[in-house]
N, C-alpha and C positions, 0 to 999 in steps of 0.2 A: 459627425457624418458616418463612424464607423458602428454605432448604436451600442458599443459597450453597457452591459447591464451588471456588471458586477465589478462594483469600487471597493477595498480596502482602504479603513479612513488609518492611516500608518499603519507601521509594520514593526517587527518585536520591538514595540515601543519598551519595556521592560530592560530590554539592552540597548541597539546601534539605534532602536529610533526611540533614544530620548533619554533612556535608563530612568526614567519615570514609574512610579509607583502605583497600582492598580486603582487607588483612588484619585490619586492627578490623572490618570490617564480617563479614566471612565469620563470623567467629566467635561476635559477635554475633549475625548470620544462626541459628548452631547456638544460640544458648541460647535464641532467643526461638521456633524453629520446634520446639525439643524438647516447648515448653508449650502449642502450640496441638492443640490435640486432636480427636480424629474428632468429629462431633455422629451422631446416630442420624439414620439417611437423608442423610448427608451427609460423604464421607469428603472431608475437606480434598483440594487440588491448591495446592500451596503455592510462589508464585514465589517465585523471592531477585532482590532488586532488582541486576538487571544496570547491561550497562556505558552509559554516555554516548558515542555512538556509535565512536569512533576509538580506545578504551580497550580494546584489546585485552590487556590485563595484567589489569585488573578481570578479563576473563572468564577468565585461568587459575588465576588465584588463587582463584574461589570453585570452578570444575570441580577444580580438584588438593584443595580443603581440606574443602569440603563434602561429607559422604557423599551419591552418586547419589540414595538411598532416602528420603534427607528434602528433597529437593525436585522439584517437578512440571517446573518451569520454570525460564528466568531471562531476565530481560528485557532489553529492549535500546531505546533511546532515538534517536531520528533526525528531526531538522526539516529541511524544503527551503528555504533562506535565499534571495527570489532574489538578493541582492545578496553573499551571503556573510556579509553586517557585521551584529552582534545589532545596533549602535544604531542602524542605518539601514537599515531592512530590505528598505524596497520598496515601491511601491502593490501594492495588491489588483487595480487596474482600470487605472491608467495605467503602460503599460509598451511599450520599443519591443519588435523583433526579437532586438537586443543583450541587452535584458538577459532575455527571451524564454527565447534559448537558453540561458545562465549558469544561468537557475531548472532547464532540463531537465538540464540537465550535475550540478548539483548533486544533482536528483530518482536521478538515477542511482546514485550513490554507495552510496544503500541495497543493489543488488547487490553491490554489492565489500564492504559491512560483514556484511551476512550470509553469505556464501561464507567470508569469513575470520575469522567469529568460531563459524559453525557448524565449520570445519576446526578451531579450537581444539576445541572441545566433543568431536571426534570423536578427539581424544587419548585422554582418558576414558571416553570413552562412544561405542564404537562401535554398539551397540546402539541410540543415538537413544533412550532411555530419556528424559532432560532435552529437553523444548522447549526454544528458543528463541523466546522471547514478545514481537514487534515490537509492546507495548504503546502506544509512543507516536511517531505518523509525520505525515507531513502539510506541506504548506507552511505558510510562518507569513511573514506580512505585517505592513506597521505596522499600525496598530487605522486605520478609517473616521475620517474627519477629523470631529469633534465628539463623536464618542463618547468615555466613560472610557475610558483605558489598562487601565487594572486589568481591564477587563470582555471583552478580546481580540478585541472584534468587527468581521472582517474581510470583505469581501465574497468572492463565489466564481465565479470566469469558467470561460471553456473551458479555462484554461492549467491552473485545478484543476483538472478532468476529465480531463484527459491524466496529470498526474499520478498524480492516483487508479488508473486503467488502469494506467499503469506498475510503480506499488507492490503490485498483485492482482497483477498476473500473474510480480512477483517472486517474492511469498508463495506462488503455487500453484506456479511450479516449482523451491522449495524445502520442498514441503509433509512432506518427508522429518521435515523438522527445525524448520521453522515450524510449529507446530500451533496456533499463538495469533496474531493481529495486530488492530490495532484503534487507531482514529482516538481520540486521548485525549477528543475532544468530539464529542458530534452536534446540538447547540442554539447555534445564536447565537456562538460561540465558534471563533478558529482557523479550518481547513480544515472545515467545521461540511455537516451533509446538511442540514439543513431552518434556516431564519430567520423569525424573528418579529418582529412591532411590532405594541403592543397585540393587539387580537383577528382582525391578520394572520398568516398563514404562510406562506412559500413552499418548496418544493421545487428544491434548487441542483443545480447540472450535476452535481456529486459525486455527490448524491444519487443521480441517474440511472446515472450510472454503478454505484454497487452495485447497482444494480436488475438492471440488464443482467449482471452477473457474481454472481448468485444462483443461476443455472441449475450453477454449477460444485458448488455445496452437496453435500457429503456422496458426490462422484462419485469416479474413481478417476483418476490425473494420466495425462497421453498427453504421454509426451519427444516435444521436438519440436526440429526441428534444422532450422536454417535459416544465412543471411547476409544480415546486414541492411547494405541500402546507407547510406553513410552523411548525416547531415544536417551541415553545411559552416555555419558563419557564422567570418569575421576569421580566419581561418584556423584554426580551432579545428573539432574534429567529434566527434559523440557516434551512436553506433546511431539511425538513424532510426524504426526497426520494433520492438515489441514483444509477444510472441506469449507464450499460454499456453493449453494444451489438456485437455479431460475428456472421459472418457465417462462416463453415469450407469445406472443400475441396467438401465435399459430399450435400454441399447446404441445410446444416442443421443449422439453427439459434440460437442462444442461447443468452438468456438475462438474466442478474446476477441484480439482485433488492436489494438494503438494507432500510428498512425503521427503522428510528433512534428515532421515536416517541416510549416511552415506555409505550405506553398506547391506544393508538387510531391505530385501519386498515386503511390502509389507500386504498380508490377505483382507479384505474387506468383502463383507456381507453386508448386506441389504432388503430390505422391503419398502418397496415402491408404492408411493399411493399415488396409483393411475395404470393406465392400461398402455404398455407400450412395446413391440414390435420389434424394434432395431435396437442397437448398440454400436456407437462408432465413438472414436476418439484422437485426438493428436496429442502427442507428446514433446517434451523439450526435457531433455538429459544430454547428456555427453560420460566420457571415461572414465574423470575428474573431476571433482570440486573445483579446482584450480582452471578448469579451461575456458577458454575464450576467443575470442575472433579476432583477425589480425588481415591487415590489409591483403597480409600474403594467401590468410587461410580463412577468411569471411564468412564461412558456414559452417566452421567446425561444430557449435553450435546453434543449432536451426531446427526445428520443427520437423516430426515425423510422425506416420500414421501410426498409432496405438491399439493395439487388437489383443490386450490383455485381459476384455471385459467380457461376460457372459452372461446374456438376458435366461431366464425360464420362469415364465410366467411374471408371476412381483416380483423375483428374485432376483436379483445384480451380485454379483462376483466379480471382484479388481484385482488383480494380482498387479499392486503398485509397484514398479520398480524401485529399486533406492537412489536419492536424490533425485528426483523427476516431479517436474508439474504435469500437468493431464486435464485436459478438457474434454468429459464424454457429452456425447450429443445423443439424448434419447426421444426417438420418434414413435 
């Protein structure tokens, strides 16, 4: 009755659902997606439980075995450890610089997993027919000191925000091939947009951030080519800058910026192809890396207007702050 159009036929079948092998599964895949059937107002889109992130075999094995035709999608699995280590994963809120940058360098890697597992896909399917469905992404922290384990409840600072910024604007400029991604939780759980207690709620920096990268909804992708300077800790470096761009129906441009450097602005220059008028933007930063929103203090991080940007002529000028996502609106 509810017309659901989009089945997953299991889920990390690889591990908890089955610890099955990419060939037992594929096939299995075909005899259980054979029996799922259209409903009336409701023509299935049917993922196959893709790979766990660095399982680039998982993904040739079901694109070479599985017919194109019987699945929508296939998904793909990626947590941001900051520490690397499942058993010791990290605070949520206590974190220096060190391990700071380690979480951003890891956040990263979702580019390199999806370029090289949509390049698999494109074996088969150069038509882009099969999604690739970043179903489940997100940093993943220890759980809040007193809360159950079992119940994942981790808090959410600016380091999530930047995050978040990061993984959109992978997903839109691989929108080719990405046509599905999505936080496995939005409540109390994980990398989570809103938290509760009792008959509280709050809205988390994350949160904000999708808010600010809704305007991309249903628009058309604008390639965007740059060099990002880079951000430096122990002699280790990762892209400081992260850009992804739209235009939407009404020929209105919009460009989501995160810069990952927690300490330096960073200058950006530009040339615009199109003819546009205004310059406006919202921002989401705070003090600290480390801050976040508290029943007590709800907005500490929150959304504000950004007037760092300067239109003349094609030309666009961003004096990005450090650590800030940014979505300019050009009209």
């Amino acid at each position: 009755p509810y017309n659901v159009q989009y089945w997953g036929v299991g889920n990390e079948n690889w591990g908890c659902g089955g610890n099955m092998t990419a060939e037992y599964y594929a096939n299995e895949y075909k005899r259980y997606a054979s029996y799922a059937k259209n409903y009336p107002n409701a023509r299935l889109r049917k993922v196959a439980g893709g790979a766990n992130s660095f399982d680039y075999h998982w993904t040739e094995t079901l694109m070479k075995t599985i017919p194109l035709n019987m699945m929508w999608g296939v998904s793909l699995h990626y947590y941001t450890l900051p520490t690397g280590n499942w058993g010791k994963k990290g605070s949520a809120t206590q974190f220096d610089e060190a391990q700071y940058f380690n979480t951003m360098k890891n956040a990263w890697r979702m580019d390199e997993l999806v370029t090289k597992h949509s390049a698999i896909m494109d074996k088969y399917d150069s038509a882009k027919r099969v999604a690739l469905v970043v179903d489940e992404w997100g940093i993943w922290t220890d759980v809040e000191p007193g809360t159950n384990p079992g119940f994942l409840y981790q808090q959410n600072s600016l380091r999530d925000a930047l995050i978040a910024g990061l993984h959109l604007n992978i997903f839109n400029n691989h929108a080719a091939r990405v046509k599905m991604a999505n936080l496995a939780q939005t409540v109390n759980v994980l990398q989570a947009l809103i938290l509760t207690e009792g008959r509280q709620m709050l809205l988390t920096p994350t949160y904000h951030v999708f808010d600010l990268y809704k305007v991309h909804h249903d628009a058309k992708l604008v390639p965007v080519q740059f060099s990002s300077p880079d951000y430096v800790v122990g002699g280790e470096k990762i892209p400081a800058l992260s850009v992804s761009a739209s235009l939407d129906s009404t020929g209105t441009m919009h460009i989501s910026l995160v810069n990952m450097d927690p300490k330096k602005t960073q200058m950006i220059q530009t040339t615009l192809d199109g003819n546009f008028k205004t310059v406006s933007g919202r921002m989401i930063t705070s003090g600290a890396i480390t801050d976040i929103n508290t029943f007590a203090q709800d907005k500490k991080v929150a959304p504000t207007n950004f007037n760092g940007a300067r239109l003349s002529g094609k030309n666009l000028t961003v004096a990005l702050p450090a650590k800030s996502v940014v979505t300019l609106t050009l009209k």
